[in-house]
C-alpha positions as CSV (number, residue, x, y, z in Angstrom):
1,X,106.6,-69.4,-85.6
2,X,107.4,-68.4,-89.3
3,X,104.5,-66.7,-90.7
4,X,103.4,-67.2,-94.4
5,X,100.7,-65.0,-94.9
6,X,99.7,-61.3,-94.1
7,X,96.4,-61.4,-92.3
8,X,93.7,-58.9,-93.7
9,X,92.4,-57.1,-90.6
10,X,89.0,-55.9,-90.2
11,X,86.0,-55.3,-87.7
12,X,82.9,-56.9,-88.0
13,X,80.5,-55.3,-90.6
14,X,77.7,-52.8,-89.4
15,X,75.5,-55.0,-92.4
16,X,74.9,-58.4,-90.8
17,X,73.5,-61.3,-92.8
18,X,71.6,-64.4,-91.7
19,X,69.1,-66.7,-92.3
20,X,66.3,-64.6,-92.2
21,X,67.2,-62.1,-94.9
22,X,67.2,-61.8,-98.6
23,X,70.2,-61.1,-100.5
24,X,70.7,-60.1,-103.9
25,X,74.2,-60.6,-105.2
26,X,74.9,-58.5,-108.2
27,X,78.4,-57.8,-110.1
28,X,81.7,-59.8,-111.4
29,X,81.9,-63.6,-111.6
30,X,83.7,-63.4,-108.5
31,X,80.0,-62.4,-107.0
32,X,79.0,-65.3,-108.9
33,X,81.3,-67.9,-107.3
34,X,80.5,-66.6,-103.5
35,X,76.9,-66.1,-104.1
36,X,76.7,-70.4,-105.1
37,X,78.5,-70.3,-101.8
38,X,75.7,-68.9,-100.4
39,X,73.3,-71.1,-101.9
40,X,74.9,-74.1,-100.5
41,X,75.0,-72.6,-96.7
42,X,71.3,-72.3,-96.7
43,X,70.8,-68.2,-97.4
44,X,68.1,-66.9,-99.5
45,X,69.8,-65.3,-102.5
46,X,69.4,-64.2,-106.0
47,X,72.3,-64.4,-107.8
48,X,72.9,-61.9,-111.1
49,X,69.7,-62.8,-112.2
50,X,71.2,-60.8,-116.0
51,X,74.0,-62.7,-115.5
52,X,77.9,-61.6,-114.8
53,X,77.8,-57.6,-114.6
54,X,81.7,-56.0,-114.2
55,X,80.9,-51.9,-114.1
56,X,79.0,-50.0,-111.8
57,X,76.7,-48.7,-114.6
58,X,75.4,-51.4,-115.8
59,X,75.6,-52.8,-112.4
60,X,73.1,-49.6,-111.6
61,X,71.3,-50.0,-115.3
62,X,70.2,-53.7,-113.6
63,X,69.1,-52.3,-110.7
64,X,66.9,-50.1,-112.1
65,X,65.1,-52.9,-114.2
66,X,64.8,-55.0,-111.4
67,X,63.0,-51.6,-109.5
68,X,60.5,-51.4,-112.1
69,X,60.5,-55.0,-113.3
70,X,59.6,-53.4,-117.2
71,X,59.9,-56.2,-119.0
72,X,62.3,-56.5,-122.3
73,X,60.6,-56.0,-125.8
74,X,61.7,-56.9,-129.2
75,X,63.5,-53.1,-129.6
76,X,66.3,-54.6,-126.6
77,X,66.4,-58.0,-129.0
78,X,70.2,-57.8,-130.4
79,X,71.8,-60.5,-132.9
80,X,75.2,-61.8,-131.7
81,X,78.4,-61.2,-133.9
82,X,79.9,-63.5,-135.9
83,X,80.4,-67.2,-135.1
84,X,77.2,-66.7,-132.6
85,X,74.6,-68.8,-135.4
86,X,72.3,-65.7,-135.4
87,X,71.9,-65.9,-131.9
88,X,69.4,-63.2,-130.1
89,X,70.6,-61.4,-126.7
90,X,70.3,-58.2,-125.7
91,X,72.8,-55.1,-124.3
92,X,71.6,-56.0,-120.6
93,X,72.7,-59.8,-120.5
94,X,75.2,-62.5,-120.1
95,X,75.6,-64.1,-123.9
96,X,74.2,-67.4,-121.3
97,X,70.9,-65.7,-121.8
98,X,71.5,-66.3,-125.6
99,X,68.3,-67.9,-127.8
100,X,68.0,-69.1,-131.7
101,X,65.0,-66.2,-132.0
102,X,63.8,-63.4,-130.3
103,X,60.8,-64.9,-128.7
104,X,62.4,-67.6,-127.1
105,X,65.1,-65.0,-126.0
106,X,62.7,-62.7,-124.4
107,X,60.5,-65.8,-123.2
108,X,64.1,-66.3,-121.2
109,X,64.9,-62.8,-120.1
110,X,61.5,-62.1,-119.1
111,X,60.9,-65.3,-116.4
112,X,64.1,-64.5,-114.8
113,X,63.2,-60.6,-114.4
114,X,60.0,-61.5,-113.2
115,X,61.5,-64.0,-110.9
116,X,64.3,-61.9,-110.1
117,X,62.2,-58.2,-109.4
118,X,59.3,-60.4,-107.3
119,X,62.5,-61.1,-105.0
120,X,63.8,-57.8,-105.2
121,X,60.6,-56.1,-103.7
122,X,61.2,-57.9,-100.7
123,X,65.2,-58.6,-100.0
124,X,66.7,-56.4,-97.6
125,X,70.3,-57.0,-98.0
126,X,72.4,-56.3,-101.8
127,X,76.4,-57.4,-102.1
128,X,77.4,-55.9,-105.1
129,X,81.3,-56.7,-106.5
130,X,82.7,-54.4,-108.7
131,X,84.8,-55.6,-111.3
132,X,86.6,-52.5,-113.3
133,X,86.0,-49.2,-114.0
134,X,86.0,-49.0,-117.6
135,X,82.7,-49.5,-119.6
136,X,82.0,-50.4,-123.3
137,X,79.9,-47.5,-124.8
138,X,77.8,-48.1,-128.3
139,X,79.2,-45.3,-130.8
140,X,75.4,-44.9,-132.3
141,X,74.2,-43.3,-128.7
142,X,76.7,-43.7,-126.2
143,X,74.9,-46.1,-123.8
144,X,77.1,-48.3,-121.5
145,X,76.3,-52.0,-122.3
146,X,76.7,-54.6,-120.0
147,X,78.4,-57.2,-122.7
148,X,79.0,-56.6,-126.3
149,X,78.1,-59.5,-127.7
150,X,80.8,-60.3,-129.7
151,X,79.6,-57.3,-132.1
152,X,82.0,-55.4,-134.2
153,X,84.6,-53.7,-132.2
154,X,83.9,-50.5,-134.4
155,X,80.3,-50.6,-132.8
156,X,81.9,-49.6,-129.4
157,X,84.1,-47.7,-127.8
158,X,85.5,-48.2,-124.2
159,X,86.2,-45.3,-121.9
160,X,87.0,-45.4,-117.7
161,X,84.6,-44.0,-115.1
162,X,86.3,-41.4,-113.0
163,X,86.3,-41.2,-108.9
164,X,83.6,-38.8,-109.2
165,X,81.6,-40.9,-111.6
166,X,81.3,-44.2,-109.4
167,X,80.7,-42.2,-106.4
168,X,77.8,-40.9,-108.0
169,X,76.4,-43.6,-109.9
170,X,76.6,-45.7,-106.4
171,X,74.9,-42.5,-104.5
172,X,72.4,-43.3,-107.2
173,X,72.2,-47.2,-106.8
174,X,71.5,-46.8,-103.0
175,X,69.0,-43.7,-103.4
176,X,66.9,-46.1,-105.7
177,X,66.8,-48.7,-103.0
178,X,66.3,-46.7,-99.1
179,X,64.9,-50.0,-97.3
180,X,68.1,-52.3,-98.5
181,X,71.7,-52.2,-96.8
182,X,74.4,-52.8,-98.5
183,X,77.8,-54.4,-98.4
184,X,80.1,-53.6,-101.6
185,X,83.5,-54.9,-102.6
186,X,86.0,-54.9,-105.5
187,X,86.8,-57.9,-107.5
188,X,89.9,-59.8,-106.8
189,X,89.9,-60.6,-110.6
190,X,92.3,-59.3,-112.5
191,X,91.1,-57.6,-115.9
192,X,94.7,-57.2,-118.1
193,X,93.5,-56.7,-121.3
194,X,95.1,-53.1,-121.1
195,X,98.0,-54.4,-119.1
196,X,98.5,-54.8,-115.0
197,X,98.6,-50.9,-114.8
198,X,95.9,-50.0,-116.1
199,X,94.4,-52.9,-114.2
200,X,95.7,-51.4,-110.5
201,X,94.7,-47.6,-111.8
202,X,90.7,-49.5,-112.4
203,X,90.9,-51.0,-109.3
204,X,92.1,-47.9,-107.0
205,X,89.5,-45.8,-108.8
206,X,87.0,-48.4,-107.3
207,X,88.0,-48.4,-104.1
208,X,88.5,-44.9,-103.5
209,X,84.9,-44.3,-105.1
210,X,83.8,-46.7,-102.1
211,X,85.3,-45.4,-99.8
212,X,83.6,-41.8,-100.5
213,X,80.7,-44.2,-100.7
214,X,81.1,-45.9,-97.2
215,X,82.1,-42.8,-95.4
216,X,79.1,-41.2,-96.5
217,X,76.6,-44.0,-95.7
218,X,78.0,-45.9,-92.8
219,X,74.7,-47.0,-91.4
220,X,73.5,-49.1,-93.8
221,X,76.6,-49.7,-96.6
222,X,79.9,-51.3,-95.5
223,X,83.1,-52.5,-97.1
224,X,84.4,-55.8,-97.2
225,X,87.9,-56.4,-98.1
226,X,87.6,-59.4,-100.7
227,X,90.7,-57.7,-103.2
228,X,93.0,-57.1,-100.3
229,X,92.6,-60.7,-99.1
230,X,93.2,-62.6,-102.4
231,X,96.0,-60.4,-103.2
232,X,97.6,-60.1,-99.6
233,X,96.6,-63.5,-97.3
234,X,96.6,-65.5,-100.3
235,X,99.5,-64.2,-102.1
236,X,100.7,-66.7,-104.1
237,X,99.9,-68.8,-107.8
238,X,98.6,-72.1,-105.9
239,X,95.4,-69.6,-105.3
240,X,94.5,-68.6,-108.7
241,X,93.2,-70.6,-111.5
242,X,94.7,-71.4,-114.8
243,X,94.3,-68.3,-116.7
244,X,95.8,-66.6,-113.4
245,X,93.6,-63.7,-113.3
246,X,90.9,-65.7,-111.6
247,X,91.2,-67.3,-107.7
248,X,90.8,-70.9,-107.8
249,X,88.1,-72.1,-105.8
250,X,89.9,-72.9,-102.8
251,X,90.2,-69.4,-103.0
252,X,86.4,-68.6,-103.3
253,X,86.0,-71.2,-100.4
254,X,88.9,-68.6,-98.4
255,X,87.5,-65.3,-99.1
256,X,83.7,-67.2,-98.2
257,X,84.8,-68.0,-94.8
258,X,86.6,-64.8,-94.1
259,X,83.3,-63.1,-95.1
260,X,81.4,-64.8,-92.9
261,X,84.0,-63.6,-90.3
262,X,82.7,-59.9,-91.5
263,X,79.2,-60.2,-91.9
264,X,77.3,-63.6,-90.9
265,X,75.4,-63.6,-87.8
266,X,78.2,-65.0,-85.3
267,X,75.0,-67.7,-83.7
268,X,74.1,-69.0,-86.8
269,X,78.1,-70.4,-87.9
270,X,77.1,-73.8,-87.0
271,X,74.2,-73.6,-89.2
272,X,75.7,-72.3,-91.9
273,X,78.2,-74.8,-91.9
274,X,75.9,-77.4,-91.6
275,X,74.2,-76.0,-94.7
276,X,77.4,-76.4,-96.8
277,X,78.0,-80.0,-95.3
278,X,74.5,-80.9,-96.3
279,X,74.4,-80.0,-99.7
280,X,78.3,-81.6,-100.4
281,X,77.0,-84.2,-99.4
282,X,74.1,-84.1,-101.4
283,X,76.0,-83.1,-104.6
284,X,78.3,-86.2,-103.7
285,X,75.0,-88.6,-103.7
286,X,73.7,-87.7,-107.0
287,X,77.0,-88.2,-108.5
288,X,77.5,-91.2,-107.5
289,X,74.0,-92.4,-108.8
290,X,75.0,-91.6,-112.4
């Protein structure tokens, strides 16, 4: 038989997830579209509750806040740049989190923390997608933000982690967190704003950062293989979206399935599935009522 694809190979993960657990789901927009897969198969998730994160920092900076749930005060209130309407945000969010003042802004930021660190006491499992390895530093006191908000590119300046640097700033992440295990992967979403080399030299610096990671922590962290799939079984433009950087979401749906070949609970499939089925079905339903 002619074969079409290369098949990504890989054991089953040491980190299993099922019904019973709590998952956080922290990084990219990629964890964005696979945690709402989650969602719909019945898992108890919290999906970027700061919205999309791409670097480990401020992947690690989130992390932190969620650890201590300190909530955000006017001093982390930041106007947007121009064309924004004077909208308030802050260094640590998604500009989704955006509101016309700062109390309504930190009336926002502050329900979803709460909501979010209340869950984070008690989850037990954290799939974290790394996106690049270059961060966006503020020029007044060289702090990694997690968006810029549109502010003045003179505000910033934007320099890439090192192998050394994720490894540690991962240790770091997993030290903070002893009770939780871990499954990590690297974003199948292309960042080419420097160009496609500088894209593969961000994304190799990830994974060889992880794999220091893994090797070191094999008993409760494991890798799953979410770039290698998109880019080697699914090799090909009908899998990518219009911007072709990001996979379409037949793609999500592919790379969802194969990682519940890695890490769901081989008994609880059917229920899984039955999950998904059930809430298509209910999304289909309250269409058609409109």
């Amino acid at each position: 038989m002619l074969k079409l694809q290369t098949p990504v190979e890989f054991p089953q993960s040491r980190v299993r997830i099922g019904l019973e657990n709590r998952i956080a789901v922290l990084g990219s927009c990629f964890a964005d579209g696979v945690g709402a897969l989650m969602k719909d198969a019945g898992l108890r998730v919290c999906v970027n509750p700061f919205g999309t994160l791409y670097n480990p920092r401020s992947i690690l900076n989130s992390v932190r806040r969620l650890s201590s749930g300190e909530h955000f005060t006017q001093r982390d209130c930041v106007r947007l740049g121009a064309g924004a309407d004077h909208m308030v945000c802050s260094f640590s969010h998604h500009t989704s989190f955006a509101r016309p003042g700062e109390r309504e802004f930190l009336e926002v930021a502050n329900a979803s923390l709460d909501e979010a660190a209340a869950f984070w006491k008690d989850c037990d499992r954290v799939v974290v997608t790394l996106g690049t390895a270059y961060c966006w530093r503020r020029v007044e006191d060289g702090e990694v933000v997690s968006n810029c908000l549109k502010r003045p590119a003179s505000e910033f300046v934007r320099t890439r982690l090192d192998i050394g640097e994720v490894t540690r700033i991962l240790e770091e992440l997993m030290e903070l967190c002893p009770e939780k295990e871990f499954i990590f992967t690297v974003s199948p979403i292309r960042h080419l704003s420097g160009g496609a080399h500088d894209n593969q030299l961000s994304k190799s610096i990830l994974l060889l950062a992880l794999d220091n990671l893994i090797r070191s922590h094999s008993a409760r962290a494991d890798y799953f293989p979410s770039y290698e799939i998109l880019l080697d079984e699914l090799r090909d433009y009908r899998f990518y979206a219009e911007d072709l950087t990001h996979p379409s979401p037949p793609a999500v749906r592919w790379v969802w399935e194969r990682f519940c070949d890695f890490a769901a609970e081989p008994a609880e499939r059917g229920r899984l599935a039955a999950n998904e089925k059930a809430s298509r079905q209910s999304l289909h339903r309250s269409i058609l009522k409109k």
